[in-house]
C-alpha positions as CSV (number, residue, x, y, z in Angstrom):
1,X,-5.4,-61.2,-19.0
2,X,-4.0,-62.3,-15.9
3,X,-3.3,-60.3,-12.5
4,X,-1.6,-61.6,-10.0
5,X,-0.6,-59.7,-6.7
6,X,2.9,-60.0,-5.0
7,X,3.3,-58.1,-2.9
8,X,0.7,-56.2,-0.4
9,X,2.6,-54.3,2.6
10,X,1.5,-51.5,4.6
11,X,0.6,-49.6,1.8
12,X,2.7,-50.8,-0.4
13,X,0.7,-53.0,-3.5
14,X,2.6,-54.6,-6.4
15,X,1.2,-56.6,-9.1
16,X,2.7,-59.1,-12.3
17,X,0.4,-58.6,-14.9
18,X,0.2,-60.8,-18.3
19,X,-1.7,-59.7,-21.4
20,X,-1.7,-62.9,-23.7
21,X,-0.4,-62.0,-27.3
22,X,-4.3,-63.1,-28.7
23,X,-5.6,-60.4,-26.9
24,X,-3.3,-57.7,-27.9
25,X,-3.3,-58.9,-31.4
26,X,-7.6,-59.1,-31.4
27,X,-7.5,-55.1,-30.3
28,X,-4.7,-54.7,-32.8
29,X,-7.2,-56.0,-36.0
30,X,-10.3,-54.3,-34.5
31,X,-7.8,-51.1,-34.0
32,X,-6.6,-51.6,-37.9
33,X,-9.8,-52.9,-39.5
34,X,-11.8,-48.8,-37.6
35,X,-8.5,-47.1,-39.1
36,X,-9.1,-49.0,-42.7
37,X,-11.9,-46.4,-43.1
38,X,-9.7,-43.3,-42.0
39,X,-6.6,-43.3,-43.2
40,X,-6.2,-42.5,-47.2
41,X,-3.3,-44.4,-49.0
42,X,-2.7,-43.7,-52.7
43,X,-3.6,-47.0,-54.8
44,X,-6.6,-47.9,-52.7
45,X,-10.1,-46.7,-52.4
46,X,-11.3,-45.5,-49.4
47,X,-12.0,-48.2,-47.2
48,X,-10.8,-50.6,-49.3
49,X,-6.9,-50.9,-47.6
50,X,-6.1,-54.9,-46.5
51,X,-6.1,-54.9,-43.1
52,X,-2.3,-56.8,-44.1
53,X,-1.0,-53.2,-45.5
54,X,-2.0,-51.8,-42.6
55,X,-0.1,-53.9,-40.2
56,X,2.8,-53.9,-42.2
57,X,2.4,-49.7,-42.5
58,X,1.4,-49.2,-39.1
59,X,1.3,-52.2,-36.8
60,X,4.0,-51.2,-34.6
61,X,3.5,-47.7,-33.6
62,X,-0.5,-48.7,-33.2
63,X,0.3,-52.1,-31.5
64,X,2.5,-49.4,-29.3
65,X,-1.0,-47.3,-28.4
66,X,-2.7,-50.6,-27.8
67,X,-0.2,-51.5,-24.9
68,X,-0.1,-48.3,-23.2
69,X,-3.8,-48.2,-23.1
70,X,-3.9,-52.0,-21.7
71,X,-1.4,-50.8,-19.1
72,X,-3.5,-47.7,-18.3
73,X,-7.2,-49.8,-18.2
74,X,-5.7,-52.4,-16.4
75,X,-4.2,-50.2,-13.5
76,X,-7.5,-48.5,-13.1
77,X,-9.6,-51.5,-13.4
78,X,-7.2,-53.4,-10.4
79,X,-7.5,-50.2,-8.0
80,X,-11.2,-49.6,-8.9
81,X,-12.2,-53.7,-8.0
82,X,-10.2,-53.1,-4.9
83,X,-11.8,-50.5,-3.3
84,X,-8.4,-48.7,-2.7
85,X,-7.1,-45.4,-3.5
86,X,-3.8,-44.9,-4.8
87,X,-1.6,-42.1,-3.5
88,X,0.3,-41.7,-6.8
89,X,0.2,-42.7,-10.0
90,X,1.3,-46.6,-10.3
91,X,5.0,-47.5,-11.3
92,X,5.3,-49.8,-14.2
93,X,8.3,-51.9,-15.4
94,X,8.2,-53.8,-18.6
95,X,10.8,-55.9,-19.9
96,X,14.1,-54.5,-20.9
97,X,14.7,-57.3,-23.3
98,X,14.7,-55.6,-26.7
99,X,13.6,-58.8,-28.5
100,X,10.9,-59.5,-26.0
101,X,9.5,-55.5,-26.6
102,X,9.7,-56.3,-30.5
103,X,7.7,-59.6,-30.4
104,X,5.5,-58.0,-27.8
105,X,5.1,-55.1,-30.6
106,X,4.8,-57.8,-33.4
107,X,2.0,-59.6,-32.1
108,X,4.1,-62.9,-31.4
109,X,4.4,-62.2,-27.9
110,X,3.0,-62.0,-24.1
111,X,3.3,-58.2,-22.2
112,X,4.2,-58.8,-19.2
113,X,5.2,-56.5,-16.3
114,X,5.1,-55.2,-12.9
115,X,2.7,-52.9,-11.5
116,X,3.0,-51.3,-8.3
117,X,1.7,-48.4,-6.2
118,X,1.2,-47.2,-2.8
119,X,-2.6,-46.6,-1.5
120,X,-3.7,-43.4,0.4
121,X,-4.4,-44.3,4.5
122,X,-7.4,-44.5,6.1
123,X,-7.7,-41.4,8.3
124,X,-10.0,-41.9,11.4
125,X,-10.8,-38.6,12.0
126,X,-10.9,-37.3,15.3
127,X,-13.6,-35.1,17.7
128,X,-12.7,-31.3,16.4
129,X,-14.7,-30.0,19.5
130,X,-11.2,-30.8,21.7
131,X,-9.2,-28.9,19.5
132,X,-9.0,-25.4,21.5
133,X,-7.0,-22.4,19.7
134,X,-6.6,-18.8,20.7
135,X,-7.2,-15.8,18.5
136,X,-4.6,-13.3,19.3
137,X,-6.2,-9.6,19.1
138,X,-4.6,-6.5,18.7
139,X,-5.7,-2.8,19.0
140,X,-4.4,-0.3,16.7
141,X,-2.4,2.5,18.5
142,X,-3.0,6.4,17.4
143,X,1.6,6.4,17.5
144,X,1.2,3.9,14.9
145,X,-0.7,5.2,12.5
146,X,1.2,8.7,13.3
147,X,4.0,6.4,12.7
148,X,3.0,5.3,9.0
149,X,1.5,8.3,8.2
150,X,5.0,9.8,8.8
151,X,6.6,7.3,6.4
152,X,3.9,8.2,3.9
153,X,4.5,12.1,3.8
154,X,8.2,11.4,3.7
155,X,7.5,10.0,-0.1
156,X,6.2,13.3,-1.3
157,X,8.9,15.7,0.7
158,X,10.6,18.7,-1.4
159,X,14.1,19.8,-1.5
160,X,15.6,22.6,-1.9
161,X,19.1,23.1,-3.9
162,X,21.5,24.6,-1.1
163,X,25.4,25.5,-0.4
164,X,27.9,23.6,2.1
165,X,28.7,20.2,2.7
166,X,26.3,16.8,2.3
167,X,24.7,15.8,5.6
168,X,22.5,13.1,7.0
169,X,18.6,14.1,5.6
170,X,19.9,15.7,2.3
171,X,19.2,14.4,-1.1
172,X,22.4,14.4,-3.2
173,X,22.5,14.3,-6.9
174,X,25.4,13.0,-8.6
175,X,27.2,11.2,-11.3
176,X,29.5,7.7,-10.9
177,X,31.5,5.0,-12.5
178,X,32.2,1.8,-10.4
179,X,35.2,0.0,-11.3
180,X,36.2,-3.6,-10.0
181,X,40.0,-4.4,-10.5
182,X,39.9,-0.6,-12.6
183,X,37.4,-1.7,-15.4
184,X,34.1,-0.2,-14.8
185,X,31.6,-2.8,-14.6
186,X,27.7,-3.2,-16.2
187,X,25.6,-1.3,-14.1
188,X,27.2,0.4,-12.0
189,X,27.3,4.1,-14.3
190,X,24.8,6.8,-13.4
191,X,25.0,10.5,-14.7
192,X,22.1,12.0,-12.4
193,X,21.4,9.2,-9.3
194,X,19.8,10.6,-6.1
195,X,20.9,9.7,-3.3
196,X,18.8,10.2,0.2
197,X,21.4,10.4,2.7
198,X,21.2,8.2,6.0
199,X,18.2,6.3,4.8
200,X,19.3,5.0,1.5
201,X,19.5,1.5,1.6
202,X,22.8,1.1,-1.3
203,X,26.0,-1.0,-0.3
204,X,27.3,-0.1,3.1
205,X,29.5,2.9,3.4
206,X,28.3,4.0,0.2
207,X,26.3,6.7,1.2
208,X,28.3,7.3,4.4
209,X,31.3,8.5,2.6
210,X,29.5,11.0,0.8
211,X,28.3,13.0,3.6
212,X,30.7,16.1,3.5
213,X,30.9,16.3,0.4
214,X,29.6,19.7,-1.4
215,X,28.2,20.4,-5.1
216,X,31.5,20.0,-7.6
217,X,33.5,17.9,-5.1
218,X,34.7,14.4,-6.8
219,X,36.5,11.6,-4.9
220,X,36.9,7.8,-5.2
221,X,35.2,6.0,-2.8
222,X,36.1,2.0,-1.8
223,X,33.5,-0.3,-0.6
224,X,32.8,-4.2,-1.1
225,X,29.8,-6.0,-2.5
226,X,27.9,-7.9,0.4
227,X,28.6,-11.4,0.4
228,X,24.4,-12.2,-0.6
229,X,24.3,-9.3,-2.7
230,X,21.7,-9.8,-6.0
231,X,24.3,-10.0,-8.6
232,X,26.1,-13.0,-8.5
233,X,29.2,-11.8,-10.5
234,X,29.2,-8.8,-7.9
235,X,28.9,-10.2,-4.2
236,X,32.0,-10.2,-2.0
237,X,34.0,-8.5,-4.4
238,X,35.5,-4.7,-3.8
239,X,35.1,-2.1,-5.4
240,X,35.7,1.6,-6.3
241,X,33.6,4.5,-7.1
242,X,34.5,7.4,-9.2
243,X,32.1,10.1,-7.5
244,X,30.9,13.7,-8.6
245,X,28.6,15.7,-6.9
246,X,26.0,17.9,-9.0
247,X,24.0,19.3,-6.5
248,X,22.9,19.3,-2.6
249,X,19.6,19.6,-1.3
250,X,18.3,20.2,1.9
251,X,14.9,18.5,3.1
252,X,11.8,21.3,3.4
253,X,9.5,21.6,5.9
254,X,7.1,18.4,6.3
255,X,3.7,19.3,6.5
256,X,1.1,17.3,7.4
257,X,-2.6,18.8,6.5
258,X,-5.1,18.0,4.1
259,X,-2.7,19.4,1.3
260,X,-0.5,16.5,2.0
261,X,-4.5,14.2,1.3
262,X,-4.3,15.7,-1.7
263,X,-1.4,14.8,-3.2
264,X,-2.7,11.2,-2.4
265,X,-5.8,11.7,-3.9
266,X,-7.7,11.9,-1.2
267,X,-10.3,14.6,0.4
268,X,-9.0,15.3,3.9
269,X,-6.3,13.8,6.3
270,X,-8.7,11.9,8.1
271,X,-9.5,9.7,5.4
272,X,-6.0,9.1,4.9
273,X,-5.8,8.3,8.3
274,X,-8.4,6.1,8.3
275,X,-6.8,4.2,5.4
276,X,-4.1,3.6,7.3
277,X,-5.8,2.3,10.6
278,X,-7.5,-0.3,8.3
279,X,-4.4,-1.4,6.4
280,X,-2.8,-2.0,9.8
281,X,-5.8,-3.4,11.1
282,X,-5.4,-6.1,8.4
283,X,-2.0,-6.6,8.8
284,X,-2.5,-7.7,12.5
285,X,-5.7,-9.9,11.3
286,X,-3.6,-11.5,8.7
287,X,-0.8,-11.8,11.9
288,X,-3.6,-13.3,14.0
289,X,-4.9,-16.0,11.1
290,X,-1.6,-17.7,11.0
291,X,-1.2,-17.9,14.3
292,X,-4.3,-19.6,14.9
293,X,-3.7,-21.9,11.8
294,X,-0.6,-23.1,13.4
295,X,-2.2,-23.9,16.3
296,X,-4.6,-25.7,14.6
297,X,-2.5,-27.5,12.4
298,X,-0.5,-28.7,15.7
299,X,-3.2,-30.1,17.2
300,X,-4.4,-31.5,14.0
301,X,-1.3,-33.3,13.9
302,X,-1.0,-34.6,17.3
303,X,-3.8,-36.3,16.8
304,X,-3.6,-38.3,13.8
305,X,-1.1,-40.7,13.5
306,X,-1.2,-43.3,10.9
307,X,1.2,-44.7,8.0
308,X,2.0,-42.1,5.5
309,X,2.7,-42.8,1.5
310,X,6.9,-43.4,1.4
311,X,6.9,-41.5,-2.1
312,X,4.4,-38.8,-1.1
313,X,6.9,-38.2,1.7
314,X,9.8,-38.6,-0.5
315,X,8.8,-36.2,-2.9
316,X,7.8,-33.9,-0.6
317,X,10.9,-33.6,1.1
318,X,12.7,-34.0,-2.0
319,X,11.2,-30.4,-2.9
320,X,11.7,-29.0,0.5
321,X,15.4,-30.0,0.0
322,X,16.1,-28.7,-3.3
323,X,15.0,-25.0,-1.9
324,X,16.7,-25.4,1.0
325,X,20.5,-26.2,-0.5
326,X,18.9,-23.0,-3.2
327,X,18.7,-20.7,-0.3
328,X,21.7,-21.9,1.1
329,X,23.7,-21.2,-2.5
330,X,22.4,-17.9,-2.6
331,X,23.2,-16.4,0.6
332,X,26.5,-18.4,0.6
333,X,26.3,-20.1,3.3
334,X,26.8,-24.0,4.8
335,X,24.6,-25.7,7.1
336,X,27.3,-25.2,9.9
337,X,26.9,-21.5,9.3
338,X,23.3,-22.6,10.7
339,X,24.2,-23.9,13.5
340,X,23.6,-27.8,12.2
341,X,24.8,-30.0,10.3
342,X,23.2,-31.9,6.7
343,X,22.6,-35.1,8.4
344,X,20.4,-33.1,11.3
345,X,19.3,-30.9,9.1
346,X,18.1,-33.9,6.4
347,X,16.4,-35.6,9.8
348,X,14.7,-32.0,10.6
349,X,13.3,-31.4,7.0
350,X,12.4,-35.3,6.4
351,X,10.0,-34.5,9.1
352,X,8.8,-31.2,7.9
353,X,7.8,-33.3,5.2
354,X,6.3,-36.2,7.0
355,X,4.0,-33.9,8.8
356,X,3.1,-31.6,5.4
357,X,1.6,-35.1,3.8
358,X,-0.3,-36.1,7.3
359,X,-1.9,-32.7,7.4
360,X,-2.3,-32.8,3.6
361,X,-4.2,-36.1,4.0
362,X,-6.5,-35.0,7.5
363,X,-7.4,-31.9,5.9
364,X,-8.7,-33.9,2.2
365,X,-10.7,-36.3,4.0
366,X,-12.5,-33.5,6.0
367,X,-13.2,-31.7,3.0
368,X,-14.4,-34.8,1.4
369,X,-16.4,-35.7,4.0
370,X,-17.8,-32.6,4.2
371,X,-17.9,-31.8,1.0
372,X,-16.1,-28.7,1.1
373,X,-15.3,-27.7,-2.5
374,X,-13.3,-24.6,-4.3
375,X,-16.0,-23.3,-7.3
376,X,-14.9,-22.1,-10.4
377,X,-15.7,-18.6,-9.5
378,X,-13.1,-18.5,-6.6
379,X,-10.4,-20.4,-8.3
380,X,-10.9,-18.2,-11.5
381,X,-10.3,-14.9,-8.9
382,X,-7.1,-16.6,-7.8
383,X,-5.7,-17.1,-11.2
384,X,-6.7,-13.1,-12.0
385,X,-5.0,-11.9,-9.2
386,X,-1.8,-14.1,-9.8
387,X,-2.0,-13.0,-13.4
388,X,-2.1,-9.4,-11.7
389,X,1.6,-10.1,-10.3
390,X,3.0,-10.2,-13.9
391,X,1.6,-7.7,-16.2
392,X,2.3,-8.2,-19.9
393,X,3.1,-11.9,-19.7
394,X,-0.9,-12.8,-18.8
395,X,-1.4,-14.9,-22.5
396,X,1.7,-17.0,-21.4
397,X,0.7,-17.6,-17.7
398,X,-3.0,-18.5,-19.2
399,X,-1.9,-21.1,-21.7
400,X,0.4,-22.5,-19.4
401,X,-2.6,-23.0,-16.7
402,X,-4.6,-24.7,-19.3
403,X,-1.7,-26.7,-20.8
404,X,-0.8,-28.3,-17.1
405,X,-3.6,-29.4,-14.8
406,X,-1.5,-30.2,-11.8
407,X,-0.7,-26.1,-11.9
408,X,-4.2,-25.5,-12.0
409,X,-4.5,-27.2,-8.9
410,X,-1.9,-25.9,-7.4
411,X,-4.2,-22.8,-7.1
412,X,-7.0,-24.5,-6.0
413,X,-5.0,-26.1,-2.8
414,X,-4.0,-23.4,-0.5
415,X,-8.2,-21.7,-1.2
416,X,-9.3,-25.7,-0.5
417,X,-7.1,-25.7,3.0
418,X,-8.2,-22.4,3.9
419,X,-11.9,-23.3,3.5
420,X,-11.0,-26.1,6.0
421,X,-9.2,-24.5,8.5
422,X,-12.6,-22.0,8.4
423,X,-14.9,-24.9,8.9
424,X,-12.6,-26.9,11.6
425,X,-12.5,-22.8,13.9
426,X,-16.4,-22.9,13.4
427,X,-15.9,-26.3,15.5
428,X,-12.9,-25.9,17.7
429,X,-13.0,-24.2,20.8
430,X,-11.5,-20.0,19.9
């Protein structure tokens, strides 16, 4: 077997590789003469099948394992005696000559290809004790929590059924058909939908042209689809509304008192008050975390700087790009409507990208070097608590997990860079 490199620049490796046809064919007959004992063909004993039938029967597809095995040993042998790291795994290209792959396959023939792959950078790591970051705080106002608390007794008001006309605050009950070009259209009946008026997010002027209206009154309403609205075969488009209202309430009093606890399944007012501090509380400490993060993430970058992987940066932005043209189709929009144009935009994201695989990089060699890992435990409450976010499907979403190791990981990266970021603020000046 012979290696020979060709081509070693920046990071950039590649490699012609030649297996002689000997050495293929020895593995093949060592390969043949284990499977001899295994396989059971009618007419022979077990055991007893010439190595000859076996070639003939099965030489190909098990010369076929051989060679992607040699490909495989070979790649990790070459990066292992080098000392290097790859970023990816290695390219290969093997002859397209047909008649070269069947000789090769036959056992008449040298493999040859090329290998190639790029190697992860050295990163020199710099002194974390000048990185300086501050933690923004906030205090929780008593008009905020009055605020939320507010919103949260709103959710268990009462109405009561009155006479005269719709206004903003009242909860209308009625019946409608929505038509586009006069056919009434899938999902958009409803014999008893109710309808908060002025705070009812639906599509606008909906709501607003029902205000005035009194229990019995019917009327067609006009109104267009938003242009981003959630059903494709809907947005833009205009339509009508065939409209009957069945009854008109009036909003009761809200109270505000340890009854109102009650119906949350709480003791006392306080302790729903106190609930709500905390969940506020947390809110402005998840605020402050990513603030600081990006601060830290700057600086991190500013002060590495070294070659990056082309294809880790390629693919990287190759991802970035596909979302952002998805977002773009979705809300119907161009780049222009963003104030840019696709070849800024393609500069802007290309080095989104770059900086995403230099952080990726700093941040893996600090956790290597100080062996900052992600335990089974911690990666096993992640999983649970995505599993949480689709109840009934959690069989699927495990098998899948097990079935693909890279989405595995892909839970065990953002818990891994926030271990990081926790070790590099116990260093960094807050």
């Amino acid at each position: 077997m012979q290696v020979t490199e060709t081509l070693s620049e920046g990071l950039k490796r590649e490699f012609k590789v030649t297996v002689p046809a000997s050495e293929l064919d020895a593995r093949l007959n060592a390969r043949l003469d284990s499977l001899k004992n295994e396989v059971r063909l009618k007419g022979f004993r077990p055991g007893k099948v010439p190595v000859d039938h076996l070639r003939r029967l099965f030489g190909k597809s098990t010369m076929a394992e051989i060679v992607n095995d040699v490909i495989g040993e070979v790649a990790r042998n070459t990066i292992s005696e080098r000392g290097e790291r790859a970023a990816l795994q290695p390219d290969f290209k093997l002859s397209e000559d047909e008649k070269e792959a069947d000789q090769v396959l036959a056992g008449k023939h040298d493999l040859t290809y090329t290998m190639s792959y790029e190697v992860l950078p050295k990163v020199e790591l710099k002194d974390f004790k000048s990185v300086s970051v501050e933690r923004p705080v906030a205090e929780v106002k008593d008009e905020e929590v009055d605020e939320e608390l507010r919103k949260l007794a709103e959710t268990t008001r009462t109405f009561t059924a009155k006479d005269g006309k719709a206004a903003d605050g009242d909860r209308v009950t009625v019946s409608y058909v929505g038509k586009i070009d006069g056919e009434a259209f899938p999902g958009g009946t409803d014999e008893n939908a109710q309808i908060r008026l002025g705070t009812t997010q639906l599509i606008p002027g909906f709501a607003e042209q029902i205000v005035g209206m009194a229990a019995g009154d019917e009327k067609t309403i006009s109104v267009t689809f938003p242009e981003n609205y959630g059903a494709a075969n809907l947005a833009g488009k205009p339509a009508t509304f065939d409209i009957k209202v069945k009854e008109v309430a009036g909003p009761d009093e809200l109270k505000i008192d340890d009854d109102l606890a009650k119906k949350l399944g709480l003791e006392s007012l306080e302790k729903v008050r106190g609930l709500i501090k905390q969940q506020i509380q947390n809110q402005y400490g998840n605020t402050s975390r990513l603030r600081v993060k990006r601060q830290l993430l700057d600086q991190l970058d500013e002060l590495h700087k070294f070659e990056l992987p082309p294809t880790m940066v390629e693919r990287e932005f190759d991802s970035i790009w596909r979302e952002v043209n998805a977002d773009l189709k979705q809300s119907g929009k161009t780049f222009s409507d963003e104030g840019t144009t696709e070849e800024a935009a393609t500069a802007d994201y290309r080095k989104i990208a770059e900086r995403r695989v230099r952080l990726g990089l700093v941040l893996s060699e600090i956790g290597e070097r100080n062996k900052i890992e992600v335990t089974d435990e911690e990666a096993q409450r992640a999983l649970q608590a995505q599993l949480r976010q689709y109840p009934g499907q959690e069989k699927a979403l495990i098998d899948y997990y097990r079935q693909n190791p890279n989405a595995l990981a892909s839970i065990r990266a953002p818990i891994f860079e926030e271990k990081v970021v926790d070790y590099l603020l116990e260093l960094a000046q807050v």
